[in-house]
C-alpha positions, 0 to 999 in steps of 0.5 A: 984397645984388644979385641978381648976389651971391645967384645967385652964393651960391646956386650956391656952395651949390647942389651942397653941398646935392645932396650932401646929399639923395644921403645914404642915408636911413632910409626914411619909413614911410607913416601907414597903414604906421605904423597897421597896425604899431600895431595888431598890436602892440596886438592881440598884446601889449596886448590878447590877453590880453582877446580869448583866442580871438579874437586869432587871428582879428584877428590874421588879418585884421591879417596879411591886411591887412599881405600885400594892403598890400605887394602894392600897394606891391610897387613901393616896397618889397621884401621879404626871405626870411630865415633865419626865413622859410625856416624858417616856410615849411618848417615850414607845408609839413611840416604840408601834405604830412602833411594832404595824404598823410592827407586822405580829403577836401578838408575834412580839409585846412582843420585845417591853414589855422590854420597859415598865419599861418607864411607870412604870416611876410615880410611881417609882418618887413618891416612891423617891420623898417622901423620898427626903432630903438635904443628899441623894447625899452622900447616893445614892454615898455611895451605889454606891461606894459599888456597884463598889466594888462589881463589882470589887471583881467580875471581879477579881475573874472571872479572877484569880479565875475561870481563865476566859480570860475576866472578865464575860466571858462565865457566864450565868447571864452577859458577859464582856461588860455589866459587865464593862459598868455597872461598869463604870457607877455606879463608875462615879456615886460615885463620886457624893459623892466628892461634896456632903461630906466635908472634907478629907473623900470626896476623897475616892469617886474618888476610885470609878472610879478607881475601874471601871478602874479595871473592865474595864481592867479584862474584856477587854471592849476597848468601857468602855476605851474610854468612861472613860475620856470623864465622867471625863471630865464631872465631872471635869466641873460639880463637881468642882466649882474652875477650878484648883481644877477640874485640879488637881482632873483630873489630880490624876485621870489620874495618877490613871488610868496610874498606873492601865493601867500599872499595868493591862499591866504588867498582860495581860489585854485585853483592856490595851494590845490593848491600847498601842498596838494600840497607838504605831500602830498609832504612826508607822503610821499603822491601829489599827483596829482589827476584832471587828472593822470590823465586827461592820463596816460591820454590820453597812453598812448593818444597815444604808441599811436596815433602808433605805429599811423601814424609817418609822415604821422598821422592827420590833424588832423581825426582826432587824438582819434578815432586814439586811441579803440582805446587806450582802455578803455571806462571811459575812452572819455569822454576822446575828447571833449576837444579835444586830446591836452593835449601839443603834441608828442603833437598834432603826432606824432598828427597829422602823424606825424614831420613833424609832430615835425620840425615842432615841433623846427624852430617851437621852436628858430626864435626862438633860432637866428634871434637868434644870425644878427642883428646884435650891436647894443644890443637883442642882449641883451634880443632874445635873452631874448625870443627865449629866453622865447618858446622855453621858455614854449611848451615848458614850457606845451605839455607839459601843453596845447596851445600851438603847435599851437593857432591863437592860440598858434601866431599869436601865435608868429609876430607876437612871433617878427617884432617881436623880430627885426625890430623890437627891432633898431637898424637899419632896412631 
């Protein structure tokens, strides 16, 4: 071909080819951008279950590094305040105004700074949202059923290994109750996988609540217990779209959790000790209850006065088990020493009064009605499972505990919150 044919060619094409880099393209998301999105997936899902504690603090300085990261590319990218950002930010300034209206010093005000991870909310999203693809359903179960593993393998060796009485116990970095309520959460949360796979490899995602029934037996949490057919019931109804499926799947569920009850029964375990025992008191018409149930009733009579005593802005977080001591009688003084009321609502109302319960209303409703606003793509249905296992597991585990008022918990709320709405979506920002 003549150089006079080619430049003609190439002009032909040319405009062709203009038209073509002028398409909107699915924004290129930086390595670094890509590790730091790695990381706190891995921190929340696949290892918070071993680091107990100390997740709220990677998870910080993970969100630290996400806030400073987009603050150096403000130019490139933009971020977005949605439904579910107004709503954090709302949330974290109730909890502000009441530590402020209740403070008697500056220190009285640092209780409420674990709660910041709530306005780091925007950032987090617009990290997710710029990877979002029609597959990340089965990457964010994927990790997951990882992350129960973990768990479990941890809980068997404080049990068999070090000897513990209950999984978690007498560790420094987290104890039984954080342990197995992590674990649960993250195991329900594979089972996302079941719906977003096909084919028979999709069953191996119901491993991942049975892998929780493990962590919750070694560790002896009766409240994980009880919470765990209350999430398969959400996901019988949210998952399976053919209700004989979601019977059956329900059903090899239970079956599972027989043979692990039994099982852990057979070796000692706390909680399914207590269950059967418990269930053949009620059966010879006796009381079940033990002395966890009764000091937790005692610290709650004394919760309900106290946020009587202040109903509008608290006592303050510095001052939530001391507000309850002129409610208890001497014998029972000893019960102010515990770290928390054991109730997320009696926590927020004692110590925030009812900003702090509005605060708890709105942190519990967010992921659901944020969800109802996102688009109906392919990852609605599974998005909206988890969002509602999110919901329900933090009500159910913070009837008996602490929950969304504990940092962890409450820092792993938000990250699991954004990668739901953000990331287990089809269209990227």
């Amino acid at each position: 071909m003549r150089i006079g044919d080619k430049v003609e060619a190439i002009s032909r094409v040319a405009p062709e080819l203009l038209a073509i880099t002028e398409l909107p393209l699915a924004p290129a998301t930086p390595r670094f951008e890509t590790l730091l999105r790695r990381a706190v997936l891995v921190t929340a899902i696949g290892l918070s279950s071993i680091l107990g504690y100390l997740t709220a603090h990677a998870l910080f300085f993970l969100f630290g590094a996400v806030f400073v990261y987009f603050i150096v590319t403000q130019r490139a990218v933009r971020l977005r305040f949605e439904l579910p950002d107004k709503l954090f930010i709302a949330a974290f300034t109730l909890l502000f105004v009441s530590a402020v209206a209740t403070a008697r010093q500056p220190a009285d005000l640092v209780p409420v700074l674990g709660f910041s991870t709530m306005l780091l909310y925007a950032p987090l999203a617009t990290l997710f949202r710029r990877a979002a693809g029609a597959s990340n359903s089965r990457k964010v179960a994927d990790f997951a059923l990882f992350g129960t593993a973990a768990g479990m393998l941890l809980a068997v060796f404080y049990t068999y290994v070090l000897g513990a009485e209950r999984a978690g116990m007498g560790s420094a970095i987290t104890d039984p109750i954080r342990l197995s309520n992590t674990a649960l959460i993250i195991g329900f949360f594979a089972m996302i996988g079941a719906a977003a796979s096909s084919g028979r490899q999709r069953f191996i995602y119901l491993l991942g609540p049975l892998m929780a029934l493990v962590v919750i037996f070694a560790s002896g949490s009766r409240a994980a217990l009880v919470a765990f057919p209350i999430l398969l019931f959400v996901g019988a109804v949210l998952l399976v779209e053919h209700k004989a499926k979601a019977l059956a799947i329900s059903l090899l569920l239970l079956v599972g959790f027989g043979i692990v009850a039994y099982v852990a029964d057979l070796v000692g375990a706390r909680s399914s000790s207590a269950m059967f025992d418990a269930l053949s008191m009620l059966a010879g018409g006796e009381d079940p209850a033990d002395l966890g149930t009764d000091v937790r009733f005692i610290l709650y009579r004394a919760g309900v006065a106290a946020y009587l005593d202040a109903p509008i802005f608290g006592h303050g977080w510095g001052q939530l088990m001391q507000s309850i001591v002129p409610h208890l009688a001497p014998e029972n003084l000893v019960h102010a020493r515990l770290p928390h009321l054991h109730d997320d609502a009696l926590n927020f109302g004692v110590a925030a009064g009812v900003l702090g319960l509005a605060t708890y209303l709105v942190l519990l409703v967010l992921p659901i009605v944020s969800c109802l606003f996102s688009p109906r793509d392919s990852q609605y249905r599974t998005r909206l499972y988890g969002c509602s296992l999110l919901a329900v597991s933090y009500f159910v585990l913070g009837l008996p505990d602490t929950m969304l008022s504990f940092p962890m918990h409450n820092a792993l709320y938000v990250v699991l919150t954004a990668m739901l709405l953000n990331y287990c979506r089809d269209e990227r920002a």
